[in-house]
MDTraj code that builds the backbone (N, CA, C; nanometers):
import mdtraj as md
import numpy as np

residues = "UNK UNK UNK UNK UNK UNK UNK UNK UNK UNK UNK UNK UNK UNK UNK UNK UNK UNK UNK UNK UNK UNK UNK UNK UNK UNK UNK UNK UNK UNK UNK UNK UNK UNK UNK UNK UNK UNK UNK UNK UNK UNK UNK UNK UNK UNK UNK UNK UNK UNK UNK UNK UNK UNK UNK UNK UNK UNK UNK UNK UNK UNK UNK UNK UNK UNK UNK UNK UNK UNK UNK UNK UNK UNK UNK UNK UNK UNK UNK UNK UNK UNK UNK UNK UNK UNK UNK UNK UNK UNK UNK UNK UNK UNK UNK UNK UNK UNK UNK UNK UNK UNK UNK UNK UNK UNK UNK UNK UNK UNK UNK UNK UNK UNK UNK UNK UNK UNK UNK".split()
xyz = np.array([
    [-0.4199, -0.0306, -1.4160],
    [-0.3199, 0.0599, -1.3654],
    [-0.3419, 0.1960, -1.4321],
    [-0.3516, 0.3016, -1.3606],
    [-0.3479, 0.4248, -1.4152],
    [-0.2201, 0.5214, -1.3893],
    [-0.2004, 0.5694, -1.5212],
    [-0.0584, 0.6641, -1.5091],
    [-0.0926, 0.7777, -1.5603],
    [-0.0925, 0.9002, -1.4409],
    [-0.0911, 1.0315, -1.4638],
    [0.0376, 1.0984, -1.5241],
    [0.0377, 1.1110, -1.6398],
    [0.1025, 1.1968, -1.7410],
    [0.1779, 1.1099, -1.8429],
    [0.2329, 1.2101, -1.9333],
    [0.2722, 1.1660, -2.0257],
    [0.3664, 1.2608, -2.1222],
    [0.3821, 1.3403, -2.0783],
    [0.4820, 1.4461, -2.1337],
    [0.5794, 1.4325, -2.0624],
    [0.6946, 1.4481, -2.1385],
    [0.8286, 1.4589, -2.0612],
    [0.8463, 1.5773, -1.9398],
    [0.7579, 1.6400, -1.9611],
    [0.7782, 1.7383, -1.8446],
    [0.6761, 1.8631, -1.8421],
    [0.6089, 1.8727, -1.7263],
    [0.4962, 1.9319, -1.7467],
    [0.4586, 2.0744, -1.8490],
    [0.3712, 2.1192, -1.8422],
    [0.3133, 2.2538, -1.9387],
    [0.3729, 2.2460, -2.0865],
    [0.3581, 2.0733, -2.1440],
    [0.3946, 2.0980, -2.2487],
    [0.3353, 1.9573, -2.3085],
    [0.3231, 1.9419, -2.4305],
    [0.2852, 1.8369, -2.5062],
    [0.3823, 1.7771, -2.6207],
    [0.4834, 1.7893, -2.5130],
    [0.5867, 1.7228, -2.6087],
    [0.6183, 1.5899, -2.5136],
    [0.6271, 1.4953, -2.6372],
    [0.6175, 1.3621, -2.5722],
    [0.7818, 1.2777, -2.5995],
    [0.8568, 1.3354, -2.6465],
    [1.0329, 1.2778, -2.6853],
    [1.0696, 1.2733, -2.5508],
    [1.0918, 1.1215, -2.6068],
    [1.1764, 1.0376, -2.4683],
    [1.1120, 1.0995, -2.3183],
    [0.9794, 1.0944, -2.3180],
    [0.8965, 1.0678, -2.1796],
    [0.8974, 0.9684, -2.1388],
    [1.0112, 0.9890, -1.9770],
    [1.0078, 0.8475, -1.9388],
    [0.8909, 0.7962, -1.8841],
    [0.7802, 0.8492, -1.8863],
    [0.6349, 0.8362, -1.8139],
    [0.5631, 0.7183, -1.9732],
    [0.5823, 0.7636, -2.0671],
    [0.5465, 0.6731, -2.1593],
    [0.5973, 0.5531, -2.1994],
    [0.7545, 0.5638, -2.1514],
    [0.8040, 0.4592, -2.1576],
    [0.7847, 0.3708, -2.0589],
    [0.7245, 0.3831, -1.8890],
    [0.7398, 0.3487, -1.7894],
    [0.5630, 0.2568, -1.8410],
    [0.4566, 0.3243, -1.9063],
    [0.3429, 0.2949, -1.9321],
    [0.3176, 0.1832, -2.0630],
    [0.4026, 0.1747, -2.1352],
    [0.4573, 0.0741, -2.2695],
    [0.4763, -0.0470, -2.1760],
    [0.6040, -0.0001, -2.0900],
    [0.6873, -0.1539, -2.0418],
    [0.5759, -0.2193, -1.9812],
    [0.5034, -0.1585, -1.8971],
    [0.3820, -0.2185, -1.8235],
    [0.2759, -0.2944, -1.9037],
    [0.2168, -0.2197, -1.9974],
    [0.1074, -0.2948, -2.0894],
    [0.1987, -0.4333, -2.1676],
    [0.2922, -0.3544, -2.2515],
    [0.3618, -0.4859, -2.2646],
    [0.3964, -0.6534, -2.2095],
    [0.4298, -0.5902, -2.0489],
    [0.4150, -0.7239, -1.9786],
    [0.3087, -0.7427, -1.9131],
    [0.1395, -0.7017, -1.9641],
    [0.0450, -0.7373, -1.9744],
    [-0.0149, -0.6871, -1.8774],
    [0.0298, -0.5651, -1.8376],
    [-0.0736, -0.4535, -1.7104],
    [-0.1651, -0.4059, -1.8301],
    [-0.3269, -0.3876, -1.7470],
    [-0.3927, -0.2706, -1.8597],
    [-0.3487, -0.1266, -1.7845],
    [-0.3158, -0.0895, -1.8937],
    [-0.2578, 0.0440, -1.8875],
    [-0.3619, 0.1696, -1.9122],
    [-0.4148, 0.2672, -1.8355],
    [-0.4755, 0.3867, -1.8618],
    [-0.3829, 0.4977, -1.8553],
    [-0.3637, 0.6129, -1.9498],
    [-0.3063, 0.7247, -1.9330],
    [-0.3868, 0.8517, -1.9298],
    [-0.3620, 0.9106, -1.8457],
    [-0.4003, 1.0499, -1.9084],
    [-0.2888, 1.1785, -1.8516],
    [-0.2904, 1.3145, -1.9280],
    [-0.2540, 1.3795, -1.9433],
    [-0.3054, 1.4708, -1.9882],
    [-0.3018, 1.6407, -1.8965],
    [-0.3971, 1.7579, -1.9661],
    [-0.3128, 1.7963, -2.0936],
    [-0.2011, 1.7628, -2.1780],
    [-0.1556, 1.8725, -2.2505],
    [-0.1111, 1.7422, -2.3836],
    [-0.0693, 1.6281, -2.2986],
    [-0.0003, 1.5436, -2.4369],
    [-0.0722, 1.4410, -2.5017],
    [-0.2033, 1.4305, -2.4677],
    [-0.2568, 1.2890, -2.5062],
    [-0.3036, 1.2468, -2.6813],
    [-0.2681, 1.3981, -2.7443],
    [-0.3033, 1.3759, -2.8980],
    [-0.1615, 1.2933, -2.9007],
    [-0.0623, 1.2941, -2.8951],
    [0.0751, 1.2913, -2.9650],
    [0.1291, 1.1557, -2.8617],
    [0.0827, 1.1436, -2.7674],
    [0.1009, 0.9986, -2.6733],
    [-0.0082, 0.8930, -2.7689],
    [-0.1040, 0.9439, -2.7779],
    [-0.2396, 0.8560, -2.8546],
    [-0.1381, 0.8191, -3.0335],
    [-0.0580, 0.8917, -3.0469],
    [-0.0304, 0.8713, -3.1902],
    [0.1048, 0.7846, -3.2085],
    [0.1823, 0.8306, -3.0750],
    [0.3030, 0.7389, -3.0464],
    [0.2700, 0.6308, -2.9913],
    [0.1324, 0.5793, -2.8755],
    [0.1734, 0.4775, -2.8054],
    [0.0079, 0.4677, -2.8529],
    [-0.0193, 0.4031, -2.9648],
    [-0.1402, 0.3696, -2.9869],
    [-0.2088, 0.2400, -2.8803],
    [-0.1412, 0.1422, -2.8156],
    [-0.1926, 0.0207, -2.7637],
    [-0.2075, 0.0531, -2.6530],
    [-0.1846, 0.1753, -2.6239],
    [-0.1895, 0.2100, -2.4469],
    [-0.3564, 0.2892, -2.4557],
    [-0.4380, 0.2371, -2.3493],
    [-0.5680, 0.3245, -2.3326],
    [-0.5505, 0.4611, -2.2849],
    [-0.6457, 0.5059, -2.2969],
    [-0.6122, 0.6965, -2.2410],
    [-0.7496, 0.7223, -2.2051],
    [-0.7523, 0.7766, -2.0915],
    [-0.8589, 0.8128, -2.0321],
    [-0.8874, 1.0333, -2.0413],
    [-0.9992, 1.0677, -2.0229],
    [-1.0358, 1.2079, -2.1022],
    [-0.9793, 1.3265, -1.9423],
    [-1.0236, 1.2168, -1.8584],
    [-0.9767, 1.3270, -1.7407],
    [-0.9062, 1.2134, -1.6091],
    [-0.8267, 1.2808, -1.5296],
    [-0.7376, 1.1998, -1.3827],
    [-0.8822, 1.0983, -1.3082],
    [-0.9808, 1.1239, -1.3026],
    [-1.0545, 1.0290, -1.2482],
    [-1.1139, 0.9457, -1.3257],
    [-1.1107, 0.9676, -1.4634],
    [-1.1865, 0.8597, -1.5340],
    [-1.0401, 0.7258, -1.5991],
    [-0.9027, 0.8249, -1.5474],
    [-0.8308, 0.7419, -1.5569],
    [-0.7849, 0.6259, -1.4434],
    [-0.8080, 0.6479, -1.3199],
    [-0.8125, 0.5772, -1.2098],
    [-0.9551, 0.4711, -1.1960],
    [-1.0922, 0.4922, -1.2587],
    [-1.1318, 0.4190, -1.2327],
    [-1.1177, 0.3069, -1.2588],
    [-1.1253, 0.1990, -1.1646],
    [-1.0788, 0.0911, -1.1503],
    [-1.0125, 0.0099, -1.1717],
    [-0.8992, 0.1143, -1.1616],
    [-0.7210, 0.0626, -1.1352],
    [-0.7343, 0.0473, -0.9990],
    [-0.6175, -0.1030, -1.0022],
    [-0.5362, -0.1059, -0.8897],
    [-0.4305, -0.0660, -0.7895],
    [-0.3552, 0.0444, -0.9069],
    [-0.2413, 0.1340, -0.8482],
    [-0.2278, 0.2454, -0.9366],
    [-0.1750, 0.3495, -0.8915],
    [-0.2154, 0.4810, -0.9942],
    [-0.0804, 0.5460, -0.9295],
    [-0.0111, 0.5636, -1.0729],
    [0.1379, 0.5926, -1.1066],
    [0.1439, 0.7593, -1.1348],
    [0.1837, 0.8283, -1.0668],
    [0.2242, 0.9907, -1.0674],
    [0.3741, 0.9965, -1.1184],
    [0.3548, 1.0236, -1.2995],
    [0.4835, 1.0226, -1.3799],
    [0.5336, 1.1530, -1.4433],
    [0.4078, 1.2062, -1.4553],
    [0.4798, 1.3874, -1.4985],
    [0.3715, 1.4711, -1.3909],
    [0.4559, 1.6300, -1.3749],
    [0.3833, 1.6701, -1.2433],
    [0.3435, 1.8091, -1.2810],
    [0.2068, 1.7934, -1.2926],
    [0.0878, 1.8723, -1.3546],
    [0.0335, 1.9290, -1.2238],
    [0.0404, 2.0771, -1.2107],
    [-0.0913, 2.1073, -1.0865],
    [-0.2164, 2.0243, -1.1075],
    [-0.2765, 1.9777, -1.1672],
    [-0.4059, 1.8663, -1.1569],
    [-0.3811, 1.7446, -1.0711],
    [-0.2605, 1.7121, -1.0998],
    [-0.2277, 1.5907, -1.0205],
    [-0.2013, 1.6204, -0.8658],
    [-0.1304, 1.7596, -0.8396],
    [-0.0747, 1.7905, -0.6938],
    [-0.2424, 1.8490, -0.6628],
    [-0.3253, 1.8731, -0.7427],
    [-0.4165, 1.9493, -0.6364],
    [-0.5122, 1.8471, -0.6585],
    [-0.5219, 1.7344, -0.6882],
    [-0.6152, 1.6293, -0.7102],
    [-0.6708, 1.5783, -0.5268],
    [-0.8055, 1.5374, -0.4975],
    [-0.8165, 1.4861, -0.3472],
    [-0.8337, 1.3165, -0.3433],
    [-0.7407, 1.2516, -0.2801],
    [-0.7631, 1.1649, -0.2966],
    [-0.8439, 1.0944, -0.2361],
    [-0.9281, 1.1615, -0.1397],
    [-1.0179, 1.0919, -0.0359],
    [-1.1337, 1.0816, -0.1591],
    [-1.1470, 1.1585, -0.2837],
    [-1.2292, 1.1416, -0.3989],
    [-1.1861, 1.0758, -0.4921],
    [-1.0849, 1.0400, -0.5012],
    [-1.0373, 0.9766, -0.5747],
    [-1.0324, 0.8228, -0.5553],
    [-1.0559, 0.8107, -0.4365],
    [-1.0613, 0.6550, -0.3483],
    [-1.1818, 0.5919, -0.3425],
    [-1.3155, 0.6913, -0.4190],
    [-1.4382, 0.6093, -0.4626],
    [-1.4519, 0.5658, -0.6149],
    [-1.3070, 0.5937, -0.6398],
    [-1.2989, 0.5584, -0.8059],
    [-1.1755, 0.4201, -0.8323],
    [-1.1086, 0.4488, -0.7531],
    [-1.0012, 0.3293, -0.7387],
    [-1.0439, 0.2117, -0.7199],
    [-0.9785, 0.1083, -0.7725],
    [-1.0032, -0.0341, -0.7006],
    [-0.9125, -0.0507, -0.5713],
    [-0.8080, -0.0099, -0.5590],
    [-0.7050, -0.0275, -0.4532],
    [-0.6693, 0.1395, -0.4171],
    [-0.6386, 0.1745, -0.3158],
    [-0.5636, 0.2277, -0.2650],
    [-0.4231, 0.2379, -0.2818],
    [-0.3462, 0.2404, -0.3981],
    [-0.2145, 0.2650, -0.3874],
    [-0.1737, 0.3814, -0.5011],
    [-0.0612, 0.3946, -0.4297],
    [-0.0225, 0.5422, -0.5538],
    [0.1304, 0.5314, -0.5408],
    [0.1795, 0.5293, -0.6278],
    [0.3143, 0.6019, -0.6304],
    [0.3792, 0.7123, -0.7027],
    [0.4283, 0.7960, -0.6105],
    [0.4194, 0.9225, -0.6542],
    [0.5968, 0.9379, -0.7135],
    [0.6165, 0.9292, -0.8202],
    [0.7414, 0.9454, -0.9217],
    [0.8312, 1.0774, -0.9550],
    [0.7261, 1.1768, -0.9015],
    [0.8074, 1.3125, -0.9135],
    [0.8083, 1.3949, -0.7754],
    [0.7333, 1.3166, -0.6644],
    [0.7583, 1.3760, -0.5217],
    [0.7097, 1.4743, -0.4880],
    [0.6014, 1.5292, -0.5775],
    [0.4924, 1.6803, -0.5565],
    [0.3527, 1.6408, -0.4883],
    [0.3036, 1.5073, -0.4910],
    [0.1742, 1.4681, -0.3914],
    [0.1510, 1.4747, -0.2605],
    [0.0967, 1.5284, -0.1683],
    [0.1821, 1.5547, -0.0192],
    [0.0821, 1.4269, 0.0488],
    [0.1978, 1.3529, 0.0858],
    [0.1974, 1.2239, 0.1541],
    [0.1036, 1.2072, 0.1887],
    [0.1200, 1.2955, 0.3617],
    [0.0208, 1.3115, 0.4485],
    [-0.1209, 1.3070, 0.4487],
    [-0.1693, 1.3543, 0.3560],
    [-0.3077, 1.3675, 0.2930],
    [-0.3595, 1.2456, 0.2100],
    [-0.2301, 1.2001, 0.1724],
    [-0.2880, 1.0976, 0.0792],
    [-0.3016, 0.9685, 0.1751],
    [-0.2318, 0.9844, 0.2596],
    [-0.2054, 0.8749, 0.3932],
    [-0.3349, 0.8760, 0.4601],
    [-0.3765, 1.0106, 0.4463],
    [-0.5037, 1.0405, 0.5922],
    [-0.5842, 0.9996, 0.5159],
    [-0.6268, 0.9739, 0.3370],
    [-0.7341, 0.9071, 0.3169],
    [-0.7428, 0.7695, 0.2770],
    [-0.6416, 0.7260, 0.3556],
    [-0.6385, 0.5647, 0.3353],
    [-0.5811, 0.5056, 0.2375],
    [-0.4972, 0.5814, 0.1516],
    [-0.4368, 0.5521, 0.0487],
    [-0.2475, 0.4907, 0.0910],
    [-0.2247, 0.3774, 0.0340],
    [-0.0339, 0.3213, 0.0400],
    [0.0024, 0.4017, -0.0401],
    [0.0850, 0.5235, 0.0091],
    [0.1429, 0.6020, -0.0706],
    [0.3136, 0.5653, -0.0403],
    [0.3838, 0.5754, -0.1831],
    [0.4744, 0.5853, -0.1634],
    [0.5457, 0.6422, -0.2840],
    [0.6591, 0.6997, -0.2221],
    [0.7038, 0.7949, -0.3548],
    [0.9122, 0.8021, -0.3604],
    [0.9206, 0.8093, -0.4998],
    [1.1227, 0.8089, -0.4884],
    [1.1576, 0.8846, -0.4075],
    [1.2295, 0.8575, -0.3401],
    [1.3343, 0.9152, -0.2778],
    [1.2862, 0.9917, -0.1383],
    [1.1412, 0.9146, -0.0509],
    [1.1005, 0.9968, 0.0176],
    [1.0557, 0.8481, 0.0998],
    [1.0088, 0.8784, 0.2349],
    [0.9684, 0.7606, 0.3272],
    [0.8185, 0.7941, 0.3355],
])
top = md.Topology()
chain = top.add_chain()
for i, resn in enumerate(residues, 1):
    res = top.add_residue(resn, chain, resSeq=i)
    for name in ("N", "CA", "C"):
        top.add_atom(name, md.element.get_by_symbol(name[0]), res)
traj = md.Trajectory(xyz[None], top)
């Protein structure tokens, strides 16, 4: 499983009470492998959530995950393509947690997108 971000809220590397880290804990915990990455927080996620893996960039964190979790919302993540991103995946699924991925696109490359509070 890969989870894009890890800061409580983007353009920053502050990691207090990120529910994106907490959402990435509960998972490994009940025995998902967990990949994170994040452009700004991954020293201070790496130091708080040592058992969680972390990947260096968004595609080396998707490779070969089964579902790839959009938890803090980084322009990297909204301008990411997923029709490239879908030769790195094991599955096709995404769920998008902060509602900035535009569906449509992610739909047109074959990807189960689904995201809160949106159809």
């Amino acid at each position: 499983m890969a989870v894009w971000g890890a800061a409580f809220k983007p353009h920053t590397d502050d990691i207090r009470d990120s529910p994106a880290l907490a959402v990435a804990d509960a998972l490994q915990k009940a025995g998902a492998e967990v990949t994170v990455h994040d452009p700004a927080a991954m020293e201070n996620a790496r130091r708080a959530y040592p058992a969680l893996d972390y990947a260096d960039d968004p595609i080396q964190a998707v490779t070969g995950a089964a579902l790839l979790l959009h938890l803090t919302d980084w322009p990297q993540y909204s301008d990411a393509d997923p029709a490239d991103l879908a030769r790195h995946i094991a599955a096709l699924k995404v769920i998008d947690a902060r509602g900035t991925l535009n569906a449509e696109c992610w739909r047109a490359a074959g990807w189960t997108f689904r995201a809160l509070g949106r159809l």
